[in-house]
MARTOR-568709 format. One record per atom (N, C-alpha, C, O, CB): y, z, x. Coordinates in steps of 0.1 Angstrom, whole numbers, plus 5000, padded with zeros to 4 digits. Glycine has a CB too. Layout:
% MARTOR-568709
YZX...
//
This chain:
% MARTOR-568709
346951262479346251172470347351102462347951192455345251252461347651002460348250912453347750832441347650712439348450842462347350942430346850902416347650972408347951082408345350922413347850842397349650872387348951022380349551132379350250702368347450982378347051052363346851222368347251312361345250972354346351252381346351352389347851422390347951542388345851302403348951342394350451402392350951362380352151382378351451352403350351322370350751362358350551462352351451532347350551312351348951492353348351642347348851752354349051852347346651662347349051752369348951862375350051972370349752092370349051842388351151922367352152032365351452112348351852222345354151952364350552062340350352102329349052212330348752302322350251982320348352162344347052272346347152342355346352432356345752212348348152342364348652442373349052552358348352642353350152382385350152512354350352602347349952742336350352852333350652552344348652652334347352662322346552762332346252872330346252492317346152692343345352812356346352942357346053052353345152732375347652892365348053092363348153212352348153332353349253112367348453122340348153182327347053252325347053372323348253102319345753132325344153222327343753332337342953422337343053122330344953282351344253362360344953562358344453662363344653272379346053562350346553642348346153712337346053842336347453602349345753592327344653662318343653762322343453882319343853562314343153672333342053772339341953852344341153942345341553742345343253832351343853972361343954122347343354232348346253922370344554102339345054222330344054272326343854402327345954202319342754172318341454232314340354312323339454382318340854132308340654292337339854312347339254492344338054502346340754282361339754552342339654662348338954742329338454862327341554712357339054642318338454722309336854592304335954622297339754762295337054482311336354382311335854292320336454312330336654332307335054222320334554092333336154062337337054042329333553912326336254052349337354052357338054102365337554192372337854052354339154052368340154172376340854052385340753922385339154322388341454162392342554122407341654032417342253932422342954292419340254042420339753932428339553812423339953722430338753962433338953772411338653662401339853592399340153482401338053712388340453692394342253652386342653562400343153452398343753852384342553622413343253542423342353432431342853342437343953632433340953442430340253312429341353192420341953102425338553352419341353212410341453142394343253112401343953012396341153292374343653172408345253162405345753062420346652982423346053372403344353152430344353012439344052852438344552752445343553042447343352852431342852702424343752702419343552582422341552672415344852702413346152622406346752602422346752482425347452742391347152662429347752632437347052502449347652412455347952752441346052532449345152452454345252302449345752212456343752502451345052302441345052192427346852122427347152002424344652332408347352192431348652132433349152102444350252042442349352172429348752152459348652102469347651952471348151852477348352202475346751962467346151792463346951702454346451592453344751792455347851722449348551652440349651592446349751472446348951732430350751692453351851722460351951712473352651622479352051832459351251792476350951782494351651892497352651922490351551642504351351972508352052062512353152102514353352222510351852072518354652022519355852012513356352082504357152182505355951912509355752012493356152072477355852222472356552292465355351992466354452272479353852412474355152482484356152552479351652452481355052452493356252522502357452582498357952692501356752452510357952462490359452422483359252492471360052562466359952242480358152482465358152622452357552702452357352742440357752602441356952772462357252902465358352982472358852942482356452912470358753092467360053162473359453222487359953212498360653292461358453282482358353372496357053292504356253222497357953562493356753302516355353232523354253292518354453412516355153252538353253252515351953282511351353422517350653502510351053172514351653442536351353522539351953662535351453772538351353482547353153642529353853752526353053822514352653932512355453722523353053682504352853762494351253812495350853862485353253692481350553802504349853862508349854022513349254122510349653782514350754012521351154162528351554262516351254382515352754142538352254172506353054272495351954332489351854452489354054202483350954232484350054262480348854372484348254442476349954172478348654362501348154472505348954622504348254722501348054442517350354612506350854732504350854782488350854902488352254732509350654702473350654752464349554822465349754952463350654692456348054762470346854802469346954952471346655032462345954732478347454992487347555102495348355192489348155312492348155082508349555162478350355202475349655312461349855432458351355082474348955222456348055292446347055422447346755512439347355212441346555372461345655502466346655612469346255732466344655482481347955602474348655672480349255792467349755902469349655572487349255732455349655822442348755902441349056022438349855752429346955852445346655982441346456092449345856202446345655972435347056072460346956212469348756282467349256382472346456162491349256212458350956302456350456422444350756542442352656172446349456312438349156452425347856542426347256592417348856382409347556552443346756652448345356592443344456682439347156812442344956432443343556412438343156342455343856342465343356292421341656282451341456232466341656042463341455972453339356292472342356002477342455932482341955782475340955732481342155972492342555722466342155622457341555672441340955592434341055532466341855772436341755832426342055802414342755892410342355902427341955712404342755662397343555752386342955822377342055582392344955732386346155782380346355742363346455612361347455722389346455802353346955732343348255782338348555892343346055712334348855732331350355792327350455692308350255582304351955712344350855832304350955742286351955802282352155912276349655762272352855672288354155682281355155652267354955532263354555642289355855712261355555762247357155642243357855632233355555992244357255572255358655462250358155362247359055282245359755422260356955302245356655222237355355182230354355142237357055142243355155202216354255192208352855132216351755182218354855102198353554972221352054922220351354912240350654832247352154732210351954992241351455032252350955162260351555262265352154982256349255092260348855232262348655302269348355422266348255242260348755242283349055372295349455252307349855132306347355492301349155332314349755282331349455332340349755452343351055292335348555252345347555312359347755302372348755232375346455262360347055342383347155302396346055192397346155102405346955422405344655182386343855092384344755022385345255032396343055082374345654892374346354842375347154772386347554652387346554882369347454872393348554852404347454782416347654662421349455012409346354882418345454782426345154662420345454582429344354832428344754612410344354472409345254422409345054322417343754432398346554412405347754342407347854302424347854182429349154452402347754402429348154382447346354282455346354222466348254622458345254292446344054252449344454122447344054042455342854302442345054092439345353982435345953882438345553762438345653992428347453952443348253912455347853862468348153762474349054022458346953962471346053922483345553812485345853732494344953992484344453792473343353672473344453562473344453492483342153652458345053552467346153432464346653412476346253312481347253452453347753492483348053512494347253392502347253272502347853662498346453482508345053462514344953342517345153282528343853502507344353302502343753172504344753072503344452962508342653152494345753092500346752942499347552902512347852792517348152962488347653042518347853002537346252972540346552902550348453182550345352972540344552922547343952762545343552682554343653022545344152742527344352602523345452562532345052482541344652572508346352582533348052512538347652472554347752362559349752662538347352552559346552572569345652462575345952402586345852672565344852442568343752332568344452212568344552112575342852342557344852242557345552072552346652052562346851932564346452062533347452122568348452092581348152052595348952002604349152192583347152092596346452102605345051932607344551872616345852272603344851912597344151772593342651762592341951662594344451682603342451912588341051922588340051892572338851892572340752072594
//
C-alpha cells in the first residue's frame, strides 16, 4: 500500500500495539488476558506493518523467522509443564518461587512462563501465515 499517512503512523502504532500487547500478556494470568490475547494484539502490530512495508521489511526486522519464534515458544510452553514434574507435582502444575532479591517483585511462576511461550506461539503463528499469504498473492 502506498499511503504517506499509513507509513507515517505505522512505526508509532506498531510500537503502541507491542507495548499493549505485552501489557496484556503480564496481566493475563491475575486478569482478562494472557499469552493468547497478548499475541492476537502483538500479531496485529506486525500485521499492521506488513501492510505498510511489505514483506521485505518485516523480514529485515526480525532477527529470527517467525516460525522459530514460534518453536521457541512451544518449547517455553512445554518447558513449564516440565518444572512441575522436577518438584514431584503432576504434569503442568503451576510452580511459584518468591524470591527475596527484590522488593517489588512478587513471585515467579511457571504460569508466567506459559503465557510468555503462548504468546510466542500466536505471534509466531500468525505472522508466518500472514507472510505466507501475502508472498504467495492471495
Amino acid at each position: 500500500m502506498n499511503s504517506l499517512i499509513l507509513r507515517t503512523a505505522t512505526p508509532f502504532l506498531v510500537g503502541l500495539t507491542v507495548l499493549f500487547s505485552i501489557y496484556v500478556l503480564l496481566r493475563g494470568h491475575n486478569e482478562p488476558g494472557g499469552g493468547f490475547i497478548g499475541g492476537l494484539i502483538g500479531a496485529s502490530a506486525f500485521a499492521t506493518y506488513i501492510i505498510s512495508e511489505g514483506t521485505n521489511a518485516i523480514r529485515r526486522a526480525l532477527i529470527v523467522p517467525p516460525i522459530a519464534i514460534a518453536g521457541i515458544g512451544l518449547f517455553l510452553a512445554g518447558l513449564s509443564g516440565v518444572a512441575s514434574i522436577l518438584f514431584g507435582d503432576a504434569f503442568m502444575t503451576g510452580q511459584w518461587w518468591f524470591p527475596d532479591f527484590k522488593p517489588d517483585l512478587k513471585y515467579l511462576s511457571t504460569v508466567v512462563l506459559f503465557d510468555i511461550g503462548v504468546y510466542m506461539v500466536v505471534v509466531g503463528a500468525i505472522v508466518s501465515i500472514i507472510l505466507g499469504l501475502e508472498e504467495s498473492g492471495q
